[in-house]
Structure formats: structure tokens, C-alpha cells
C-alpha positions in Angstrom: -54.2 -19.5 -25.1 -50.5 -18.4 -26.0 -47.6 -20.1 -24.5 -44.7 -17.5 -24.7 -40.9 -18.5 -24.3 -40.4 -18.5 -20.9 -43.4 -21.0 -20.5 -42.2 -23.4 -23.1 -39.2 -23.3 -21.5 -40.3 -24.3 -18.3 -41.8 -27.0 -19.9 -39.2 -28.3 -21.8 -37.0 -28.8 -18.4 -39.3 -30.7 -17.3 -39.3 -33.2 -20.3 -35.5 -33.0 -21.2 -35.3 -34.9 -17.6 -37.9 -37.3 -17.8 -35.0 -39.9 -18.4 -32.6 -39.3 -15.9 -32.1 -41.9 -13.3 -31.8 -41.0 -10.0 -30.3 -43.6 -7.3 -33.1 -43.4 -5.2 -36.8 -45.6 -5.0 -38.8 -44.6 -7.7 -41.6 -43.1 -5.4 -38.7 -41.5 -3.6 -36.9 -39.8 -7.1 -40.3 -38.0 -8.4 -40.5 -36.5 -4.8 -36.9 -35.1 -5.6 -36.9 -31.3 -7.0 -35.2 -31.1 -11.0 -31.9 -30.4 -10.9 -30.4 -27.7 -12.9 -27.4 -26.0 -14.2 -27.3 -23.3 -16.5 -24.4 -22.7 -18.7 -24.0 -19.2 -19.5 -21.5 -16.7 -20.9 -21.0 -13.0 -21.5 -23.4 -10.7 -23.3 -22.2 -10.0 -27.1 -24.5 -8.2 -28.5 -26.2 -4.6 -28.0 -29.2 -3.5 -25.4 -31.5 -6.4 -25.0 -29.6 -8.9 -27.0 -27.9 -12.0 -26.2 -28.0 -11.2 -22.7 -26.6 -14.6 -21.3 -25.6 -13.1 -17.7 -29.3 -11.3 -17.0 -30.8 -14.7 -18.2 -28.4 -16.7 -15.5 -29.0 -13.9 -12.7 -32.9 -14.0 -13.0 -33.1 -17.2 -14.1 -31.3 -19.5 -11.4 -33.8 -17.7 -8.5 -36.7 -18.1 -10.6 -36.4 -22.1 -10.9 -35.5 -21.9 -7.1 -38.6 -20.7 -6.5 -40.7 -23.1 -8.5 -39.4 -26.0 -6.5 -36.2 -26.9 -8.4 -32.7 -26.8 -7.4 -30.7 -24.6 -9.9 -27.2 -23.1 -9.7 -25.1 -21.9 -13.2 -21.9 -20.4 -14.6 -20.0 -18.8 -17.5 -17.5 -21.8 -17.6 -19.1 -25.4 -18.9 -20.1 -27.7 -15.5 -17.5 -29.8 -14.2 -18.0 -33.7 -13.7 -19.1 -33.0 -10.2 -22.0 -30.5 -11.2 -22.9 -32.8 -13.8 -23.6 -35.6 -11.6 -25.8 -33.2 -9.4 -27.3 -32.0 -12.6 -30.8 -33.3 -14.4 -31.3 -30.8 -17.2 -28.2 -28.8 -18.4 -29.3 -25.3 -19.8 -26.6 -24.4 -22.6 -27.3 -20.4 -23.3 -24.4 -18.8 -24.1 -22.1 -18.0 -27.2 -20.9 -20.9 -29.9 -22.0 -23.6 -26.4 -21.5 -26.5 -28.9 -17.4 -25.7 -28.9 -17.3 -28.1 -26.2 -14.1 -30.2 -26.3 -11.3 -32.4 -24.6 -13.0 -33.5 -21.0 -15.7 -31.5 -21.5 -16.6 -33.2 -23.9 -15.9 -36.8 -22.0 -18.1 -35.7 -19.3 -21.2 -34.5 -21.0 -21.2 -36.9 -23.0 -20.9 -39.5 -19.8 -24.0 -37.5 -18.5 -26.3 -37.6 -21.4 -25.6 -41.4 -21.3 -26.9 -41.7 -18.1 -29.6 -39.7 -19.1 -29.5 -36.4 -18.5 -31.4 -34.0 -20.5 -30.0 -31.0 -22.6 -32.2 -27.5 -23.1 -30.5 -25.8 -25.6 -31.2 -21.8 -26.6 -30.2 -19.5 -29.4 -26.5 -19.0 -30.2 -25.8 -22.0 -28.0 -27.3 -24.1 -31.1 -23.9 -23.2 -32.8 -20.6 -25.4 -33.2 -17.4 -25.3 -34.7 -18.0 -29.3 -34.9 -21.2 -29.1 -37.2 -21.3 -32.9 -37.5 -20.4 -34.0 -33.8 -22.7 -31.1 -32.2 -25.8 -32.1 -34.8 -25.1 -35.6 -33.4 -26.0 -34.2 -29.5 -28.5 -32.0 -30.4 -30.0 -32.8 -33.2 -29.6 -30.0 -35.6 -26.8 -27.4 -36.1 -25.3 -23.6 -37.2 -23.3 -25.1 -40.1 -20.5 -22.3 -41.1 -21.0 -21.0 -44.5 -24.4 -22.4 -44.9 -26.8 -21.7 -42.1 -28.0 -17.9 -42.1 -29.9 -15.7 -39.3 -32.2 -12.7 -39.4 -33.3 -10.2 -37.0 -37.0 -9.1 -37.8 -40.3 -10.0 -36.6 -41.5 -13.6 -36.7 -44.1 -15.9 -36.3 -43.9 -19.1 -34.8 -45.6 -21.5 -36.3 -46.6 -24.9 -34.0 -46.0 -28.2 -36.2 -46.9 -30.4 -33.2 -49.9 -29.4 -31.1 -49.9 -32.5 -29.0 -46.2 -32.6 -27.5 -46.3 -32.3 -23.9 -44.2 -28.8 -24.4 -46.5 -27.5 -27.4 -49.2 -29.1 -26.4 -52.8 -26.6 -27.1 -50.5 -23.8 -28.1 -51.7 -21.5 -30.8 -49.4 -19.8 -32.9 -47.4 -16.2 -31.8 -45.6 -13.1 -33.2 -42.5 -11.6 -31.8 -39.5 -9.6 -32.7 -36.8 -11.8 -32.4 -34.0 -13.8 -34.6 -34.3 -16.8 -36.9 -31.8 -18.9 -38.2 -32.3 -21.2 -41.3 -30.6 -23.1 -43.7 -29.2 -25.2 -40.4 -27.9 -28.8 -40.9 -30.6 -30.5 -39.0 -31.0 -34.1 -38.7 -33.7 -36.3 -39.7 -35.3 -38.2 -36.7 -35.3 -34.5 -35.1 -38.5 -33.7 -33.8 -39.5 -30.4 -35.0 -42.1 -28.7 -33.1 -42.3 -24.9 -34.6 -41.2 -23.3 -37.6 -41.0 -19.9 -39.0 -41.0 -18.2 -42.4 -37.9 -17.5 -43.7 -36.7 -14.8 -46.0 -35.4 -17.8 -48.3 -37.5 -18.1 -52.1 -38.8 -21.3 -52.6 -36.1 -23.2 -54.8 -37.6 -23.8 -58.1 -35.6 -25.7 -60.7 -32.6 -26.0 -58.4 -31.4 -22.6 -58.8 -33.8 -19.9 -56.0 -35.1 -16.9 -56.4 -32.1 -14.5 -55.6 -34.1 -11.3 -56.5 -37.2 -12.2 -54.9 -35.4 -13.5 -51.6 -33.4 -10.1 -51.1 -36.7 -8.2 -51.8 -37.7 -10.2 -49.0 -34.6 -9.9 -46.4 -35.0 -6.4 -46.8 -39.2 -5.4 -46.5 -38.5 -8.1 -43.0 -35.7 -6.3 -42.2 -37.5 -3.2 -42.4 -40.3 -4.0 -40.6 -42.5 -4.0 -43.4 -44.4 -7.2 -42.8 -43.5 -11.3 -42.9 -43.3 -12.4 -46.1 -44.4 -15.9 -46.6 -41.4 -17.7 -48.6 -39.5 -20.9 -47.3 -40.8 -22.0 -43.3 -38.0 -23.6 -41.3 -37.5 -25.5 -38.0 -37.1 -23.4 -35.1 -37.7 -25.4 -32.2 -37.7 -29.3 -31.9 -36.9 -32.5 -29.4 -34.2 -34.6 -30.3 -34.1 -38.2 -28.9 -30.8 -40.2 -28.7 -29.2 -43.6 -26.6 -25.7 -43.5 -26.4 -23.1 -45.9 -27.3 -23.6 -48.4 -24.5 -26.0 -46.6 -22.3 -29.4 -48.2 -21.1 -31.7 -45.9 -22.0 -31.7 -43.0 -24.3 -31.3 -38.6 -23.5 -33.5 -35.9 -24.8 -32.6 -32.8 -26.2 -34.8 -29.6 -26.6 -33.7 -26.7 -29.1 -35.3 -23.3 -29.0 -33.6 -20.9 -31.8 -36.2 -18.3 -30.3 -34.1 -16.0 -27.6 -31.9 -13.7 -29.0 -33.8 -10.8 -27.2 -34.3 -11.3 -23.3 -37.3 -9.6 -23.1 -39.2 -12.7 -25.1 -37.9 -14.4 -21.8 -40.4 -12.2 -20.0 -43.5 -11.9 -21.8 -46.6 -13.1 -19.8 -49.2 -15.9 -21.4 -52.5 -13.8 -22.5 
């Protein structure tokens, strides 16, 4: 069976809230539907692309009618929304420049808890190292590169509760590589990047534009360098009780991967 986007997705709200507390009896707070808020943003890119207000129009009914409570806007949640919140959903442009009290209150929230779901461009910062800390991994300026071609996702861990029995898909879509990621992050799929194996410290410069270019082109994945592009990141704040979870899908630069039905 294939498990497309939207499905993993689904799944990974469901595990980025596993630790959040709830100030009810425990029979009482599983009874409670998942609480979500999706962080969105405007669309910067052309048709189909980065389409952060279709995703928070369509995307807000469709958990409501799966049983959760889920509300969203283009502005991050205030402290109020984040205490009413169980899984924030950052998808929107650069969604790591998150500073001053936003800053304060998320990370109040993930220290209670709360679980983060984190898609596409929102995996980008203009504070690499404090953003990598949060999420696990991060768009580091001047280093971390993207490409828009066919992939294949590739499943590392078959036996996560998001990944679990899923078999290995191809989509057009966007990759990034080269991202500063950290090392207890949990990867759970990787793709093949355009990237030459480094071989006596100095690459393949020729071979990896050869390869940039036939992807680009549509002419078939070439089978170079394979990179993280989804993975669970697992953290306890400074003083908090029990620790947050993170998921990171780079997968969702085109909204209709968003759509695509299991088969």
C-alpha cells in the first residue's frame, strides 16, 4: 500500500501530540478531540506552488470533519490559541523567523508539550542554530540547496507509527539538501539528491551539474547523494517535565501532493 502526503500527515498530528497534557482525568483527555492550529501565510510562488492559504482553507474543515478541533491564520498563534492548541501546523514562508514573544510563547508551549508539524518552506530560519534546536534540522543560508524535479521518497524507518508499512513513492515535488540537521533527529525518508558523492573531499562538480540538469529536465532520477526529507525530532525543554515532538515533512511545495489518494 502507498501512504501519500496527506495521509502521513494525518498521522503525524496525531503523534506530534501524544505528549501534551491536558488538565483533565486521563480517561477523560483521550476522549477530547486534537486540537489544532495551523499557521499559514500567503502563496509565493506560481500555479500550484506554495499555496499556504488553499492549504489553511481546505485544510481547517477537513480536520473538523475527522473529529478534531482546528482553526488557523496567516499571523503566528497568540498565547491564548496556544494554550487551546495540541499540534501547531507551521506551513507558510521562512515559519522559523519566529522572534520576541513569539518566540516566549512557543517555546512555553512546546514545554508543556505541545507538538510541532512542520511542512516545506516553514523548515526555513533566519536563526539556523536556534530553529535546528526546535525542530531538529534546518535551511542553513548559503549552504542548504533545493530542487524542483521528480523524486522518490525513500522510507528509512518502516516501523514508526507515521511510516509504519509504507512502501516507497514517486512525485513531482521539491527537495532540499545540504540542510544543517541534527544528530539525534529521527529521519524517516530520504530522497536522491542531485549532489555527487564526495570523493577525496573535493565532489564531483561536473557530474553533479550533469545531474541537476537531466532532473531538471525531467529526464529521469539520478541516483547520486540521498538526503533526509522527513524525520521526528524529540526534545524536553529547559525545566519542563516531559519532553515535545517535532515532525518535518520537506515534501509540499506543490498542493496537489496534499491531495493524492492512497492506491
Amino acid at each position: 500500500m502507498k501512504r501519500l502526503l496527506a495521509f502521513v500527515l494525518l498521522l503525524a498530528l496525531s503523534v506530534s501530540a501524544s505528549f501534551c497534557p491536558r488538565a483533565l482525568a486521563a480517561d477523560d483527555a483521550e476522549s477530547q478531540p486534537l486540537r489544532v492550529f495551523i499557521r499559514s501565510g500567503p502563496k509565493t510562488h506560481g500555479p500550484g506552488a506554495h499555496d499556504h492559504p488553499r492549504f489553511l482553507a481546505e485544510w481547517v474543515p477537513l480536520l473538523n470533519a475527522r473529529g478534531a478541533v482546528a482553526s488557523g491564520g496567516n499571523t503566528f498563534p497568540t498565547a491564548a490559541q496556544l494554550a487551546a492548541t495540541d499540534v501547531l501546523v507551521l506551513h507558510a514562508p521562512n515559519a522559523g523567523d519566529i522572534t520576541g514573544p513569539d518566540r516566549t510563547h512557543l517555546e512555553a508551549y512546546l514545554a508543556r508539550g505541545g507538538g510541532l508539524v512542520v511542512i516545506h518552506a516553514a523548515a526555513v530560519s533566519k536563526d539556523t542554530d536556534w530553529y535546528k534546536s526546535i525542530i531538529g534540522g534546518s535551511w542553513r543560508h548559503g549552504t542548504t540547496k533545493w530542487l524542483e524535479a521528480p523524486m522518490h521518497l525513500y522510507f528509512a524507518d518502516r516501523s514508526h507509527p507515521i511510516t509504519r508499512d509504507a512502501s516507497n513513492w514517486q512525485m513531482d515535488d521539491e527537495i532540499y539538501y545540504d540542510m544543517d540537521l541534527s544528530p539525534d533527529a529521527h529521519v524517516l525518508a530520504t530522497a536522491f539528491t542531485p549532489k555527487a558523492i564526495d570523493t577525496g573531499g573535493k565532489g564531483n562538480r561536473e557530474a553533479q551539474a550533469r545531474a541537476a540538469e537531466a532532473v531538471a529536465k525531467k529526464k529521469g532520477v539520478n541516483i547520486y547523494d540521498h538526503q533526509p526529507q522527513m524525520w521526528t525530532y524529540e526534545r524536553t525543554m529547559p525545566g519542563a517535565a516531559k519532553p515535545y515532538r517535532a515532525f518535518v515533512s520537506i515534501p509540499g511545495h506543490l498542493f496537489e501532493n496534499f491531495n493524492r489518494a492512497n492506491y
